[in-house]
N, CA, C and O atoms as CSV, one atom per row, in Angstrom:
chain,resi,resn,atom,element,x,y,z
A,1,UNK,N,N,103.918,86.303,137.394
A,1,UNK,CA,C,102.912,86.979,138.192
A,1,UNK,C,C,103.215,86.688,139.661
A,1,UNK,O,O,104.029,85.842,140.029
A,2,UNK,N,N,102.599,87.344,140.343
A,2,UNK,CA,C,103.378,87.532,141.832
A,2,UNK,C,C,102.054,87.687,142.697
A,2,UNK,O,O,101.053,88.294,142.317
A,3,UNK,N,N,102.204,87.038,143.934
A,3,UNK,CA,C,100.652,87.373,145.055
A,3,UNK,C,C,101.229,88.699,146.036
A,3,UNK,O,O,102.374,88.952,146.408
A,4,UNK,N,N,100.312,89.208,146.209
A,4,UNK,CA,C,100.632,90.526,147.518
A,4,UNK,C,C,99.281,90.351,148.433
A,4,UNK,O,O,98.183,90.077,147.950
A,5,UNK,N,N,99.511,90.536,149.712
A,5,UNK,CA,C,98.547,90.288,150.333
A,5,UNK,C,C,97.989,91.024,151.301
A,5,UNK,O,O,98.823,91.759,151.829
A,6,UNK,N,N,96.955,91.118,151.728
A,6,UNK,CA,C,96.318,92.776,152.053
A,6,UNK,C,C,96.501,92.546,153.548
A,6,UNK,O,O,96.093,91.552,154.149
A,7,UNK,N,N,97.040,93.387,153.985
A,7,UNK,CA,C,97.326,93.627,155.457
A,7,UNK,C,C,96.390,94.409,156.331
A,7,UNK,O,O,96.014,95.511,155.930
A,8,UNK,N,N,95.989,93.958,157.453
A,8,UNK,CA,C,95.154,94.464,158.660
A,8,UNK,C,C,94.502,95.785,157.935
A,8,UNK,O,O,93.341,96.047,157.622
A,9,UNK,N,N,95.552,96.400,157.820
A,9,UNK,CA,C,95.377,98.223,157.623
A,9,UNK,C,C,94.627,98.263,155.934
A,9,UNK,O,O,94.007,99.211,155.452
A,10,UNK,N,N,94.864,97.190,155.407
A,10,UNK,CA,C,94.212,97.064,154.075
A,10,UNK,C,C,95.453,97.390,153.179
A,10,UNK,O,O,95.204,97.380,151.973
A,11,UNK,N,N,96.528,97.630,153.477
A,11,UNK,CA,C,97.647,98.126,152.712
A,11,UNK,C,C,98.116,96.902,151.915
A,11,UNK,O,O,98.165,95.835,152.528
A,12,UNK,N,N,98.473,96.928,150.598
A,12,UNK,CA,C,99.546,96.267,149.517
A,12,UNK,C,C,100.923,96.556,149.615
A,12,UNK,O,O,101.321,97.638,150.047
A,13,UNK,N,N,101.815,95.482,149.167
A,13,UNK,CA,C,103.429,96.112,148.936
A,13,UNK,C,C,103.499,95.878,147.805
A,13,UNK,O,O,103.406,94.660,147.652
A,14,UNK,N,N,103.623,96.416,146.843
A,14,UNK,CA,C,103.957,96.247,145.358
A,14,UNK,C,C,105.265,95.695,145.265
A,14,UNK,O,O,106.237,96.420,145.479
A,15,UNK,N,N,105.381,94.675,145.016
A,15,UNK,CA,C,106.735,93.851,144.707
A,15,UNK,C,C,107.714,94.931,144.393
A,15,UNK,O,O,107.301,96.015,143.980
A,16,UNK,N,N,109.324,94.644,144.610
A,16,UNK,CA,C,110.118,95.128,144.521
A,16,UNK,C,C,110.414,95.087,142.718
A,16,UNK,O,O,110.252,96.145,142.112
A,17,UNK,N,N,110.669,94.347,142.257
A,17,UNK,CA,C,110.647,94.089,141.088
A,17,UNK,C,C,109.754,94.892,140.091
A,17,UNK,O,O,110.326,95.683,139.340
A,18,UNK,N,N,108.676,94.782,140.037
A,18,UNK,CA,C,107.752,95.952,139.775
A,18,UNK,C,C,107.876,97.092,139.882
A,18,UNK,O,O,107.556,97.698,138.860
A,19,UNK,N,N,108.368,97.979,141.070
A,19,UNK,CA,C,108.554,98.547,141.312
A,19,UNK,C,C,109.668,99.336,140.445
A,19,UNK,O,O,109.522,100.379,139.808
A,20,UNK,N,N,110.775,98.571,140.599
A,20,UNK,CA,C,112.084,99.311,139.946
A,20,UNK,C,C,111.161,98.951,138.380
A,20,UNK,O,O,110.980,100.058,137.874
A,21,UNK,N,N,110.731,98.203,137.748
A,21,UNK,CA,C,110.457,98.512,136.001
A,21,UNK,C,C,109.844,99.209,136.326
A,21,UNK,O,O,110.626,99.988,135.780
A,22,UNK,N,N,109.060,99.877,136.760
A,22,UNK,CA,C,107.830,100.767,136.564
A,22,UNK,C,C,108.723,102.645,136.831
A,22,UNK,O,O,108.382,103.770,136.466
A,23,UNK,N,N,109.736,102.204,137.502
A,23,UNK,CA,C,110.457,102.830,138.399
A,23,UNK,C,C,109.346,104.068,139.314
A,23,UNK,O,O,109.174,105.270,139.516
A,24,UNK,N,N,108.902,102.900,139.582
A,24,UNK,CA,C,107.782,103.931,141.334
A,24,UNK,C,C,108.794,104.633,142.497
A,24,UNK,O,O,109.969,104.281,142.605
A,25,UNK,N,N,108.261,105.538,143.243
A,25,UNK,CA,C,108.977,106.415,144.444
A,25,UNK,C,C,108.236,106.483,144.926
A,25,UNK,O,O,107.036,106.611,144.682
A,26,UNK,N,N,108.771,106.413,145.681
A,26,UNK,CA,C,107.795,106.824,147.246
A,26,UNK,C,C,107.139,107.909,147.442
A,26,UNK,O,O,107.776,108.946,147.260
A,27,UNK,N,N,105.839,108.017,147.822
A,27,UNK,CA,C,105.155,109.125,147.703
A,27,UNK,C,C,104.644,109.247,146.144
A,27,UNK,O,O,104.375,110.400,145.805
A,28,UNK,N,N,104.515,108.486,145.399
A,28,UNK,CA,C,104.138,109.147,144.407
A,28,UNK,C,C,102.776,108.507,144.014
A,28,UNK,O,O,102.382,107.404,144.392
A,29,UNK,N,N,102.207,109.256,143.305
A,29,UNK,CA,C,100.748,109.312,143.036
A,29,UNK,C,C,100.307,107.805,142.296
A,29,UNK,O,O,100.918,107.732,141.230
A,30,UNK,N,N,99.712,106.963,142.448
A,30,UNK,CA,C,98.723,106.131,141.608
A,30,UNK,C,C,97.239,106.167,141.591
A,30,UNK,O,O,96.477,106.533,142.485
A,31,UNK,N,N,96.975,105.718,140.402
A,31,UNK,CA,C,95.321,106.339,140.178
A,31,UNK,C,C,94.651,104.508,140.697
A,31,UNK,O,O,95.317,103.484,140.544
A,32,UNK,N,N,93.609,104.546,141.136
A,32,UNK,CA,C,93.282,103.256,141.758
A,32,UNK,C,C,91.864,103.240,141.042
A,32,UNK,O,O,91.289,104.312,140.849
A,33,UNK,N,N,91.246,101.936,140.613
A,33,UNK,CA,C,89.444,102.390,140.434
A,33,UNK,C,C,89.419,100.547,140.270
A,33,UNK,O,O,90.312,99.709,140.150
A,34,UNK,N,N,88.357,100.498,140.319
A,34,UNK,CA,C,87.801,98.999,139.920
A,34,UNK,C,C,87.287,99.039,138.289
A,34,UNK,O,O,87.169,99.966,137.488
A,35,UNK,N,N,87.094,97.878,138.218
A,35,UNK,CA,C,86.736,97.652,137.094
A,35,UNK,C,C,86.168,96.472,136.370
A,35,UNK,O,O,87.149,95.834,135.990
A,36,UNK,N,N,84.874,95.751,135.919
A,36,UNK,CA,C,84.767,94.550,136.073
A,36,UNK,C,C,84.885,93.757,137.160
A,36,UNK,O,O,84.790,92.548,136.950
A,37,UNK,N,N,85.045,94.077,138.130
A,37,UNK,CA,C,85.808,93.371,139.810
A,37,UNK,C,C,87.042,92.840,139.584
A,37,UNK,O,O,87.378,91.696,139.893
A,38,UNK,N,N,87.910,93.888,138.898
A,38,UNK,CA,C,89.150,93.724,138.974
A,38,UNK,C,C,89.744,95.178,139.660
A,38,UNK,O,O,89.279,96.216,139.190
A,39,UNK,N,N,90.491,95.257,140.468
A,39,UNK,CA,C,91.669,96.554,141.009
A,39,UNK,C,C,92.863,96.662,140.080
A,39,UNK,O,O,93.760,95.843,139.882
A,40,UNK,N,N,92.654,97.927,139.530
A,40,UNK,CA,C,93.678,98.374,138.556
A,40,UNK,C,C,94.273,99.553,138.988
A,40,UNK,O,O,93.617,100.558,139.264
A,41,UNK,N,N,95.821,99.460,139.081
A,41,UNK,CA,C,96.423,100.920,139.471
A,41,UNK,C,C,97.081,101.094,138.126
A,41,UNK,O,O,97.494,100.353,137.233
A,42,UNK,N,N,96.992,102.571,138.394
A,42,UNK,CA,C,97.743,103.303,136.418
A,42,UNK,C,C,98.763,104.765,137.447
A,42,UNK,O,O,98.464,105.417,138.448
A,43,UNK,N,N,99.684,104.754,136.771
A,43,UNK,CA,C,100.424,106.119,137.083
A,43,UNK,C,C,99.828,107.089,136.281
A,43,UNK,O,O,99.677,107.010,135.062
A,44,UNK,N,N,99.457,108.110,137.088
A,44,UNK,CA,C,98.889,109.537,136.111
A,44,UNK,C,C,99.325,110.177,134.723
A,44,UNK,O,O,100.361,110.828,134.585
A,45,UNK,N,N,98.435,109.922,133.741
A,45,UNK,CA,C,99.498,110.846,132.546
A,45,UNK,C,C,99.303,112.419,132.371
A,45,UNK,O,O,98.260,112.888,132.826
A,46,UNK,N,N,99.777,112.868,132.047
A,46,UNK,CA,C,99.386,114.472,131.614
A,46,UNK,C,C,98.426,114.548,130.675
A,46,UNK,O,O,98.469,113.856,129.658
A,47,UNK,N,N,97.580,115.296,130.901
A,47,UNK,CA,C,96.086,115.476,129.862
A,47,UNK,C,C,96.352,115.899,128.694
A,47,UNK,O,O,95.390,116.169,127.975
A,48,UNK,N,N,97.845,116.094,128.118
A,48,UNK,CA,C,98.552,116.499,126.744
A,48,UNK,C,C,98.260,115.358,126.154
A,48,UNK,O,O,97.662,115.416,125.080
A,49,UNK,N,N,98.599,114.121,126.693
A,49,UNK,CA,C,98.175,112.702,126.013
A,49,UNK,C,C,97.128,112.026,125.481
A,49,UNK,O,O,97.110,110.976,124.837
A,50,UNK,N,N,95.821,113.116,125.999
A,50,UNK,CA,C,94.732,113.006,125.411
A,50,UNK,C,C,94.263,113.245,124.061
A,50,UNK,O,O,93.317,112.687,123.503
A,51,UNK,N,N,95.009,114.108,123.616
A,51,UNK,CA,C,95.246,114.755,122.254
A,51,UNK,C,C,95.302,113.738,121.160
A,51,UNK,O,O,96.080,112.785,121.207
A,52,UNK,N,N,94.661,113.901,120.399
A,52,UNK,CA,C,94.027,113.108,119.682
A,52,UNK,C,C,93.320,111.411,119.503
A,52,UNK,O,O,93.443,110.412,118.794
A,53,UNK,N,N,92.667,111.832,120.477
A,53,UNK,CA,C,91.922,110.190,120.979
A,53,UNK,C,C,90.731,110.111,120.234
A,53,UNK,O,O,90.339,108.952,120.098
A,54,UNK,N,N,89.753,111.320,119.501
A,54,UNK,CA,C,88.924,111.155,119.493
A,54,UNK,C,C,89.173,111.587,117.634
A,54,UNK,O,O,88.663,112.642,117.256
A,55,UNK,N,N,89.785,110.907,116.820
A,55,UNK,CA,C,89.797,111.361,115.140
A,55,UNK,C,C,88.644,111.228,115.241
A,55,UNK,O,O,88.039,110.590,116.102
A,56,UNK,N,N,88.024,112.118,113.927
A,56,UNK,CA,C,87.051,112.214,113.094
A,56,UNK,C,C,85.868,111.982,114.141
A,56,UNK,O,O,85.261,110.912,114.094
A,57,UNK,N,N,85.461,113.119,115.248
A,57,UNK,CA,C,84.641,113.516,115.761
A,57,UNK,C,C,84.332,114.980,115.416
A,57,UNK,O,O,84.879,116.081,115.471
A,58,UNK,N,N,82.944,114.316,114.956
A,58,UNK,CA,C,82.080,115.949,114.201
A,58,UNK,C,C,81.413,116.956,115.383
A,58,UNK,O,O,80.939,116.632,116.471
A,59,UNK,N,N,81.520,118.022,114.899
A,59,UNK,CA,C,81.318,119.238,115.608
A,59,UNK,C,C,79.265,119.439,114.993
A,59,UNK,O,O,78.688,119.550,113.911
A,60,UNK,N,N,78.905,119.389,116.281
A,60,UNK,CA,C,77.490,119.224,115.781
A,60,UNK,C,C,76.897,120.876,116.218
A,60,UNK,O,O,77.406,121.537,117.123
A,61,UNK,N,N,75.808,121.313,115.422
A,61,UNK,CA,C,75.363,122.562,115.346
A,61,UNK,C,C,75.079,123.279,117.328
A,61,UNK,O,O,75.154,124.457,117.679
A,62,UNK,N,N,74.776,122.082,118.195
A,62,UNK,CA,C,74.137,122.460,119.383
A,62,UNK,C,C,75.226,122.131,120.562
A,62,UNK,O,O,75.005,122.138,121.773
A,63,UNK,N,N,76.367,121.862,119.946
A,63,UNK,CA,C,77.496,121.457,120.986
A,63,UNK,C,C,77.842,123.059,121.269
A,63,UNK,O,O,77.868,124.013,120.492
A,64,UNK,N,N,78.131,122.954,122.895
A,64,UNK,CA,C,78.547,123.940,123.741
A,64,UNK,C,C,79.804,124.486,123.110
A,64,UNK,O,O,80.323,123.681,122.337
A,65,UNK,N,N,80.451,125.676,123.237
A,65,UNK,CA,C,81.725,126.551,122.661
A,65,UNK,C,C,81.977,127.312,123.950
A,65,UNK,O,O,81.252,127.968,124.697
A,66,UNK,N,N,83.586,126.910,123.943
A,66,UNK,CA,C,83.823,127.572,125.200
A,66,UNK,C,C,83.350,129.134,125.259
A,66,UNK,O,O,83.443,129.412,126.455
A,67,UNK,N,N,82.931,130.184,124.628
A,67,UNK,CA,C,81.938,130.941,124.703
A,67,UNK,C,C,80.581,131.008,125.404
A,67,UNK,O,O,79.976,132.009,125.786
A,68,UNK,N,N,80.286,129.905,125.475
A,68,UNK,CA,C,79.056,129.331,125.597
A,68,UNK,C,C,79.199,129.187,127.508
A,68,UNK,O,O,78.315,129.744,128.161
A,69,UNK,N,N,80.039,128.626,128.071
A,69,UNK,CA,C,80.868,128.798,129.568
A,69,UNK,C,C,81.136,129.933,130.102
A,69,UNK,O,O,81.556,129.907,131.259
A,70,UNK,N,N,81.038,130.723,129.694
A,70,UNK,CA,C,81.208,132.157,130.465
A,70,UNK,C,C,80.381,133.169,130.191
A,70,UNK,O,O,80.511,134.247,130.771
């Protein structure tokens, strides 16, 4: 584990090391949020990955249908 330390501007440097496993670029997007009072960054996934998170969730008589949206 490694310390980074917050600069004037509030900015982090994500270790070099990290960096190349993760293989980060410059400019590229991280998702930031708190949590428990912890700071967690995640690289964005595609919402394809969502696909099947929710097995054996029932379709109830009063749930909205995209019909129902327009």
């Amino acid at each position: 584990m490694q310390t980074v330390k917050v600069s004037p501007k509030f900015q982090v440097v994500i270790p070099r090391a990290l960096r190349e496993k993760l293989k980060l670029r410059a400019g590229q997007e991280l998702l930031i949020y708190e949590y428990h009072g912890c700071i967690h960054l995640e690289l964005p996934r595609p919402i394809s990955e969502l696909r099947g998170i929710a097995p054996g969730l029932r379709w109830e008589e009063g749930d909205r249908d995209r019909n129902d949206r327009f």
